[in-house]
N, C-alpha and C positions, 0 to 999 in steps of 0.2 A: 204737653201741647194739646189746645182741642182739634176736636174732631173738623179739620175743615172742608170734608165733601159729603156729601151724601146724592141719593137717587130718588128721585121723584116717582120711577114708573121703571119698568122693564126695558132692559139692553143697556149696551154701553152709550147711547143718546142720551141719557138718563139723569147719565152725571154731572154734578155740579160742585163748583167749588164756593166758600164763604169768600171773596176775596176783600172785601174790608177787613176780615180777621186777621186774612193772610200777609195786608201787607200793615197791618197792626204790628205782625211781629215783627216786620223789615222797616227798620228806623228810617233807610237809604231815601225809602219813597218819597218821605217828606222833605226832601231838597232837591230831587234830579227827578227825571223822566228818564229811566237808566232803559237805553235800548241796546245794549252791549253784552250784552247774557253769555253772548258767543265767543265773546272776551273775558270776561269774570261779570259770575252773576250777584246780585247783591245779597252779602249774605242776610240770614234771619238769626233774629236773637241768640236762641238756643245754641248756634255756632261760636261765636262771639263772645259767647258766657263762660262754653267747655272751654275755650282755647285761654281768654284771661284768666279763670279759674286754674289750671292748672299751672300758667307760668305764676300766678301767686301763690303757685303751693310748692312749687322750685325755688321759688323767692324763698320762703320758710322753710323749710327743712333741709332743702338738696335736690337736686336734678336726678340722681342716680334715686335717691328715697323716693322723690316722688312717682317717677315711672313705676316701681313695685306697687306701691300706695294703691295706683288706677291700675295694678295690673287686670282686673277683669274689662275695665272701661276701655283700654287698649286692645284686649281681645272683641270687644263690639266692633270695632272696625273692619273685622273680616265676617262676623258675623252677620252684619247690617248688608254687608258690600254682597255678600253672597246671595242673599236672600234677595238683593235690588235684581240679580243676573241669573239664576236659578244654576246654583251651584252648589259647591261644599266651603267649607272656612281655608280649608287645607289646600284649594285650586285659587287663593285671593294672594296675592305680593303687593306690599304698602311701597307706592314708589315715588320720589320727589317730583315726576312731574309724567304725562303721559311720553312725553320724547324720551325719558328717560327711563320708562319702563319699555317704550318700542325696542329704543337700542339694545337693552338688556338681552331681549327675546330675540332680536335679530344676532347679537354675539353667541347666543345659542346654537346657532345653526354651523356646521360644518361648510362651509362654503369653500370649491372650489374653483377652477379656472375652465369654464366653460357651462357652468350651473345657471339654470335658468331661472329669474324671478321675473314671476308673470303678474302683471301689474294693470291699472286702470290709467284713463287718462284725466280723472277726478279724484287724484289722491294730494294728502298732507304736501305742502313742501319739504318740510323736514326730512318726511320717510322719503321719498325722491333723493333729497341730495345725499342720505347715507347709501340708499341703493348705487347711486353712482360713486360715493368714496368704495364701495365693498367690489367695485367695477375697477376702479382703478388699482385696488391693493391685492384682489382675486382674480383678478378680470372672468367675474361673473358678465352674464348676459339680460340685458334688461327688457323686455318683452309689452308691450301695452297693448290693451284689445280695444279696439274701434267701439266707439259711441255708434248711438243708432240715432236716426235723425232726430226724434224729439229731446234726447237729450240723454245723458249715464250711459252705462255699459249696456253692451251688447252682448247680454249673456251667453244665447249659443253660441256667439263668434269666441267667446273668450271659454267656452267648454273645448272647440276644439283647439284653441290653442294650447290647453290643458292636454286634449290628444295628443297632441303633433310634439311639444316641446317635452312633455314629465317633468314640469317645473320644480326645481326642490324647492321654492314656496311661492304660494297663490296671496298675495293679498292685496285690500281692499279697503277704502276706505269706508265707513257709512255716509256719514254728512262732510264734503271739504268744507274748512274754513270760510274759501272763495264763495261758495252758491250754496242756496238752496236744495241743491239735488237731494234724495235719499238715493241710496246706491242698492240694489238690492241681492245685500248680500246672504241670506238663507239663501237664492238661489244658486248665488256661487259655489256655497258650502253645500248643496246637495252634490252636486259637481265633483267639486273636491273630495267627498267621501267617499264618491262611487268610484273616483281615482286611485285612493288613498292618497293622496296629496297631502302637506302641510300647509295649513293655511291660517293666515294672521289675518285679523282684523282692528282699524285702527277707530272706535266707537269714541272717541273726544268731544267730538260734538252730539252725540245724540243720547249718553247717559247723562238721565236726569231730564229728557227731555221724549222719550220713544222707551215702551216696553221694549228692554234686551232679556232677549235669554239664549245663552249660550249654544242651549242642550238644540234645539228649531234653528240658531243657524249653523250649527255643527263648524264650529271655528274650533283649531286648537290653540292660539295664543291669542289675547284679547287684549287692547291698551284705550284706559281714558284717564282722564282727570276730572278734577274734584271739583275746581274752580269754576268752572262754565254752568251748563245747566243744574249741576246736584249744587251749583251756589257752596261750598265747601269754601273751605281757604287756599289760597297760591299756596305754590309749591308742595302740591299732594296730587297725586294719581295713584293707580291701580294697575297691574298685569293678570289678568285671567290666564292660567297655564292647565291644559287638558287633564285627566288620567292618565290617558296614552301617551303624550308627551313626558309625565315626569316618570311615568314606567319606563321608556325610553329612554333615559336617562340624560337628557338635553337639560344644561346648565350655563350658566353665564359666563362669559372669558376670566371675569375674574371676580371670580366667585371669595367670598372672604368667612372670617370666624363664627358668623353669625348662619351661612348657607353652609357650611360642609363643617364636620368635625378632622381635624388633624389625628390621624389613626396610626399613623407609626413615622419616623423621620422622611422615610422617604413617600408619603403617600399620604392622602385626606379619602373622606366620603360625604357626597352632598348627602345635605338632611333629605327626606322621603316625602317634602310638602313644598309646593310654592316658595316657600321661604326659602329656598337656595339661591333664588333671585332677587334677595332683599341685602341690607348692608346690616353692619350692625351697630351702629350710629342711626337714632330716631329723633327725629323733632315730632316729641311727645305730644306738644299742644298742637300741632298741625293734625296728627293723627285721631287727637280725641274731636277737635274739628269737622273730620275728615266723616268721624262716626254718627258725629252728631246733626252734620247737614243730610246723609244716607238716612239715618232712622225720621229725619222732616221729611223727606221728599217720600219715602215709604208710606208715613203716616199721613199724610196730604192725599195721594193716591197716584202712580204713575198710570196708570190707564185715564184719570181724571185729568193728569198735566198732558199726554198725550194728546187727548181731546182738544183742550184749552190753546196751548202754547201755538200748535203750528194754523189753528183758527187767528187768533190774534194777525200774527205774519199775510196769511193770506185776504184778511179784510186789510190788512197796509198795502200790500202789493196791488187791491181793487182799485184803492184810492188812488196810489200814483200813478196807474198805468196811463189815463186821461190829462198827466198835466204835460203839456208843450213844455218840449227841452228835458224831460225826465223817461232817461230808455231803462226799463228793468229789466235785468239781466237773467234771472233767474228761468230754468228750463229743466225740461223733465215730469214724469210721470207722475211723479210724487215729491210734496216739498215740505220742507222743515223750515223751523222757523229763524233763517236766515234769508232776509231779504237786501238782497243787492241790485246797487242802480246806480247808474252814469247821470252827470248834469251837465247839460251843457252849456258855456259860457264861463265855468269856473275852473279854476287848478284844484288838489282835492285841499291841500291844507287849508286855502281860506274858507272853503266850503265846510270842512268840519270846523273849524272855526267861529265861522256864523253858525253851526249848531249848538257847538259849547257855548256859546253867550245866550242863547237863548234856554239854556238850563235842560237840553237833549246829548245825553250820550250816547257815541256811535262809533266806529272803526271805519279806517280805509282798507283796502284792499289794492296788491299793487301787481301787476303783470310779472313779476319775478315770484311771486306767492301762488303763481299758476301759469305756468307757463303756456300747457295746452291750450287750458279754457281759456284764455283771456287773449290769447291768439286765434280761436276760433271765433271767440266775439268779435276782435279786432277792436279791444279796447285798453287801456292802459292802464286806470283806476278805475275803483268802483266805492261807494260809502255802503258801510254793510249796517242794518238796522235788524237787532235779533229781540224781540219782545219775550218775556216770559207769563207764564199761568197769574203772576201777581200783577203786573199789568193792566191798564183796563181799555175797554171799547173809547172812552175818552182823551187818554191819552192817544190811541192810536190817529184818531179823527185830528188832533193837536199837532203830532207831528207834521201829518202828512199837507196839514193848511201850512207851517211853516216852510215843508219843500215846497209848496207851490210859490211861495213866498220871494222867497229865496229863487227858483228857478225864473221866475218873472225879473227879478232884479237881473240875474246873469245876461239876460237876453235884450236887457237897454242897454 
């Protein structure tokens, strides 16, 4: 792939991406206006290539042969993914999706009836409703710490509920699905450490899209996926799993042949790396996939998509905030490039609707996907517009004349 950022001048203002090049390599660009990044991002060639390439090498020879064949290309996937988070190969687990490496981490945990998990009011739905199945089956205790008025968590409130309760685990979303927020969770994780705490973080939305690194926010279990911002293929995500943690010897409920060795009839031992958290059945080409959209987004520059991505977002958010009938939702300190907004006059499907005919990809958003937030807005739906680094200032100025468009018609 070339090189497509470089730096004009000194700091990180500096940098610059080629994006003709970039979306040179993304076939996608040339039939949609894809603003669902936050949804699945479009992949780039390179992805596309590893992943048919090696189902036509299954095709020929064997599934079982071919996995050996790439076995070093398979090892890049932990490689690439570590180096994206500043980690080791050995704290990386290849997982089919991020929910299903959260669940993983959360089977981990000894949980029982009166254990507190201390929580935000800006987290995944997902992780929400297993906190509450692990409430019903443990009857754990589910804790949320108060937002501060402009928007996200209220760190010292949520430090001392860390006081007060000893939660056996802190976590946190980064970016929810629902908003724009960044959540700021190194501050949690200083917290947490000074606690000793265990603390997850659920990074889905923001790798691939925000410098992570493990070590600055001091999380011990980490979950994303592949498909969103690293643009990777569905059905691929990642678990980050501490040192400390797997010293400790935290393992998944059901752990299989490929995480623990069977050591004598009555007794097993998990392997001594992340991989106790993996299965042992792999979809090969997802994985080489997986490695190949990580080593693009690496070689592009995350400090560079950083820059770019949540600029994009916030020149869209500029544009609609002035149109009548268009309220944006988004709040907080800090935002990512998920922009959400209410129309009035429309229901959401025919509104996304009238998006998808005019060649703009988007997502709804619906009040059961956020229960807090969307009860403190006191909204129901929301159309959520996520731009990426390959994106252009043209596009963005395109959509936002079509919400105007669109919202003028709502209101005759």
């Amino acid at each position: 792939m070339r090189d497509h950022s470089s730096a004009s001048g000194a700091g990180r203002e500096a940098l610059q991406l080629d994006v003709a090049a970039l979306r040179a390599d993304t076939p996608g660009c040339r039939s949609v206006i894809h603003f669902n990044n936050a949804g699945c991002g479009l992949p780039a060639a390179p992805v596309t290539d590893a992943m048919v390439g090696h189902l036509n090498l299954e095709a020929r020879i064997g599934g079982y042969e071919a996995s050996a064949a790439r076995a070093a290309e398979v090892r890049a996937f932990y490689t690439e993914t570590a180096a994206l988070i500043n980690t080791g190969p050995d704290n990386i687990a290849f997982a089919g999706s991020a929910t299903h490496a959260y669940a993983n981490a959360l089977s981990s945990i000894p949980f029982q009836a009166d254990d507190v998990i201390l929580t935000t009011r800006d987290d995944f739905i997902s992780n929400q409703i297993a906190f509450l199945s692990l409430r019903k089956r443990f009857g754990v205790r589910i804790v949320h710490a108060p937002n501060t008025p402009e928007g996200g968590v209220d760190v010292e409130a949520m430090a001392a509920l860390m006081r007060t309760h000893r939660p056996r685990l802190v976590s946190a979303t980064h970016v929810p699905t629902n908003s724009g927020l960044v959540s700021p969770i190194a501050e949690i994780g200083r917290h947490c450490r000074e606690l000793d705490l265990l603390y997850l973080v659920d990074a889905c939305q923001s790798v691939g899209q925000f410098v992570i690194d493990v070590e600055e926010i001091g999380c011990d279990l980490l979950t994303a996926t592949c498909r969103k911002f690293l643009r990777g293929p569905r059905g691929s995500g990642f678990l980050y799993v501490s040192d400390r943690v797997l010293r400790a010897g935290y393992e998944p409920l059901f752990i299989d042949m490929h995480g623990a060795r069977w050591t004598e009839p009555g007794g097993y031992e998990p392997v001594a790396t992340a991989a106790r958290f993996e299965e042992w059945e792999f979809p090969y080409a997802t994985v080489l996939g997986s490695a190949a959209a990580t080593r693009y987004a690496r070689e592009v520059g995350i400090e560079a998509i950083e820059q770019r991505t949540p600029a994009l977002a916030a020149r869209l958010r500029d544009r609609l905030a002035p149109i009548a009938g268009v309220r944006v939702l988004d709040r907080g300190p800090r935002l990512a490039a998920l922009v959400t907004f209410g129309v009035a006059g429309w229901q959401p499907q025919p509104f996304k609707a009238a998006m998808d005919v005019r060649g703009i990809n988007s997502a709804l958003s619906f009040r059961e996907f956020a229960q807090f937030d969307f009860g403190d807005k006191d909204v129901d739906w929301c159309l959520r517009l996520s731009p990426h680094y390959y994106n252009t200032e043209e596009e963005v100025d395109h959509v936002a004349d079509a919400i105007a468009d669109l919202a003028g018609r709502g209101r005759r």
